[in-house]
N, C-alpha and C positions, 0 to 999 in steps of 0.2 A: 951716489946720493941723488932723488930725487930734487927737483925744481923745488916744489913743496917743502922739502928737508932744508934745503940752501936756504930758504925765504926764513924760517923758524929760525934755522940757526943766526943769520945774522938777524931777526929781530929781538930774539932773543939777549941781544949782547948793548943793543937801545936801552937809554932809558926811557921811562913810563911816558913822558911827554913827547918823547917822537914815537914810542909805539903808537900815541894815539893819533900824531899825524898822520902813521902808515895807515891807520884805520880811516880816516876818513880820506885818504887819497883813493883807497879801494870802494868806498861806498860814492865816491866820486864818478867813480871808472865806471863802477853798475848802474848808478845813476844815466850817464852817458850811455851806455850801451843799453838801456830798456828807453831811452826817449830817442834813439836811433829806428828802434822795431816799427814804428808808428810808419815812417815813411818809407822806411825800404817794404813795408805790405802796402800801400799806395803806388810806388815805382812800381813794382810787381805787377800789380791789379791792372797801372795805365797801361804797360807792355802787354798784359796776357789778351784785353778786350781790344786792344789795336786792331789786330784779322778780323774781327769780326765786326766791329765797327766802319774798318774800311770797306765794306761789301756796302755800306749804306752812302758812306761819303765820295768812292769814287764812281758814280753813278753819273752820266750824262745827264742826267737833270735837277742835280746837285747843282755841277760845273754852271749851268745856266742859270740856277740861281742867287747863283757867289759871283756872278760874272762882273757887276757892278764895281766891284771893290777893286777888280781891276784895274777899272777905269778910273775910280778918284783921286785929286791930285791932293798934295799935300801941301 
């Protein structure tokens, strides 16, 4: 018996008022996992433009221009 098969069969055995729980605990779940997409393709994007962004940033006259912040105290 499929997962799918098992999931029917015992909600089939629900009455109406918790099937409709199950229904919105599942439109819950999708919910969750389509407002997940958003940032795990931002994490991605920050990771992929790193190399090639750090050819700009670790640049000896970057270092010289960030040098200040070194120095400030708190």
């Amino acid at each position: 018996m499929t997962l799918l098969e098992q999931i029917e069969k015992q909600l089939s055995t629900l009455p109406p008022e918790k099937q409709s729980e199950v229904l919105d605990f599942i439109e819950f779940l999708q919910q969750r996992a389509n407002a997940l997409q958003p940032a795990l393709i931002i994490a991605e994007t920050a990771l992929l433009s790193e190399a090639a962004l750090a050819e700009d940033w670790m640049r000896p006259e970057e270092d010289e221009e960030w040098s200040y912040l070194n120095q400030a105290t708190l």
